[in-house]
N, C-alpha and C positions, 0 to 999 in steps of 0.2 A: 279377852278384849284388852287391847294397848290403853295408854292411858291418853295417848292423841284422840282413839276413837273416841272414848269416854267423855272428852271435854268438848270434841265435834259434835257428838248427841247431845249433851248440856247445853252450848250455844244454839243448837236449830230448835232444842224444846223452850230455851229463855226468849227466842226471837218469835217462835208464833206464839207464845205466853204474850210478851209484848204488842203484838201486832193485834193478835184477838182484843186485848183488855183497849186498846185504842180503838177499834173499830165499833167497841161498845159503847163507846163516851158519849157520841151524840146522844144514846137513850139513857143516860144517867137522871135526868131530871125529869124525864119526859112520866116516870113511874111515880117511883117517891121517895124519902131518904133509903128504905130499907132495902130492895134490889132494883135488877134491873130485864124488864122485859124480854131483850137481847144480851143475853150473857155470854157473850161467846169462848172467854175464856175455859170451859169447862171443857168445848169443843174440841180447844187447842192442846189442854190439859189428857186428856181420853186420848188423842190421834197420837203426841206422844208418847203415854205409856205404851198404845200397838202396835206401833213402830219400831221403840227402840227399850222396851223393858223399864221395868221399875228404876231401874239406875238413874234416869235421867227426872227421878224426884229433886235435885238440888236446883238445875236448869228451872224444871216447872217453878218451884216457890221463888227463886230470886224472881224470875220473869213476873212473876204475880206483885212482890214486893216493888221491882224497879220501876212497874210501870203507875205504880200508885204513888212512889216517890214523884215519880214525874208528875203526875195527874194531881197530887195534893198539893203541890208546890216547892215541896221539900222535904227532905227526911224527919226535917221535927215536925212538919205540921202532918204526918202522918203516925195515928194513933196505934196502940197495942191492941185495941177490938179490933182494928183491922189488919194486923199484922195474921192476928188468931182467927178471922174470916179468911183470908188470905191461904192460911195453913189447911184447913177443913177445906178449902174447894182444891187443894192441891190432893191432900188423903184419901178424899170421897171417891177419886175413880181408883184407887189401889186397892182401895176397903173393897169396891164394886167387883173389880176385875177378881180379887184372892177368892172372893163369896160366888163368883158364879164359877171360878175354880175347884175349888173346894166340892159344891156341891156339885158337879162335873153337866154344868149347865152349857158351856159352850167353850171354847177354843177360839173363837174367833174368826175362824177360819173354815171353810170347805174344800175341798184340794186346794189347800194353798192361794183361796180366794178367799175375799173378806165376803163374811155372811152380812147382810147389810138388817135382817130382820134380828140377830146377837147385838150388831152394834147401837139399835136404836133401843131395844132393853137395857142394855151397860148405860145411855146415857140417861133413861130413867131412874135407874136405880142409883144411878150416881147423884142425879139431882136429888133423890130423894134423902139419900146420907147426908150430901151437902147440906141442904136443907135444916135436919133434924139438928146438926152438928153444930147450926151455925144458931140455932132455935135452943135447943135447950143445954149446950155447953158452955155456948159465948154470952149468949144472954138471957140464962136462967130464966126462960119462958117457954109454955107451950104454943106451937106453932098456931096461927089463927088465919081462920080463912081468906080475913080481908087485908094481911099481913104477909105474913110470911109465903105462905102458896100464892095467894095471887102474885106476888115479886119472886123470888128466888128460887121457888118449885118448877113454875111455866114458867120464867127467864134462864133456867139454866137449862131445861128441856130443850126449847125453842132455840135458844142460843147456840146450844152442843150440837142438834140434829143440821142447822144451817152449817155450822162451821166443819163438820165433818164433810159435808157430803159435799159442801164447794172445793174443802180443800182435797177431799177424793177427784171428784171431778178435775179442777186445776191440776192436779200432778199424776193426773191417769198414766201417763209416759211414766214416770219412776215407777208408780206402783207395777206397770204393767212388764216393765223390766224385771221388776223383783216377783215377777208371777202372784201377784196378792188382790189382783182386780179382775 
């Protein structure tokens, strides 16, 4: 890979990073401080990595950072716990994808189609890393049911399975060119 392609996958993975974590905003307050019901970024994050490989990890976490800049008001009013949430929901689908690699759980694919019963496991278990990542690294707690799972477990499930499967659906035509639907 050139280094054009390299920063073309970087920008399309920073712009649905961006687009997803906007689309989430109206349900920011609607939960509680700690996530969010629709978390679509994980979505964006996951369809990314299937797309275009681990590489386009710098694209995901700027995209996660830029869009919080935006969203907090400014670079300073945006904190170092969220930097380190930010970084965990970037990880949690690489960690996901390496582990159902590893354990030779799926490929993603069925001739050259996406398995769509893989991809909705990858965005469980990704929520689920995320989750834990974000629970007992970032803030030194055990995850609690009225806490952490009800926001950020079912907000990044929910959020991921919407956001894929629109964004499968909306760009049927590429996928369907690249033989992957």
């Amino acid at each position: 890979m050139n280094i054009k392609q390299f920063i073309f996958y970087n920008l399309i993975a920073l712009v649905m990073l961006v687009a997803a974590r906007f689309l989430s905003f109206p349900f920011d307050e609607a939960t509680s401080d700690l996530g969010n019901l629709f978390w679509f970024p994980i979505g964006a994050a996951i369809l990314s990595y299937l797309l275009f490989g681990f590489k386009v990890f710098p694209g995901v976490l700027l995209g996660y950072i830029i869009a919080e800049i935006v969203i907090e008001g400014g670079m300073f009013d945006i904190t170092q716990r969220e930097v380190l949430k930010r970084t965990a929901s970037a990880l949690a689908p690489i960690a996901s994808i390496s582990i159902m690699r590893i354990f030779t759980l799926s490929n993603f694919f069925d001739d050259e189609k996406i398995n769509p019963g893989h991809i909705v496991f990858l965005i469980f278990l990704s929520a689920i890393i995320s989750t834990l990542l974000k629970a007992l690294l970032i803030d030194n707690q055990l995850p609690t049911l009225d806490s952490y799972i009800t926001t950020y477990l079912i907000g990044d499930m929910i959020g991921g399975m919407i956001f894929i499967y629109v964004g499968i659906k909306a760009f049927s035509k590429l996928f369907a060119k690249n033989k992957l639907i």
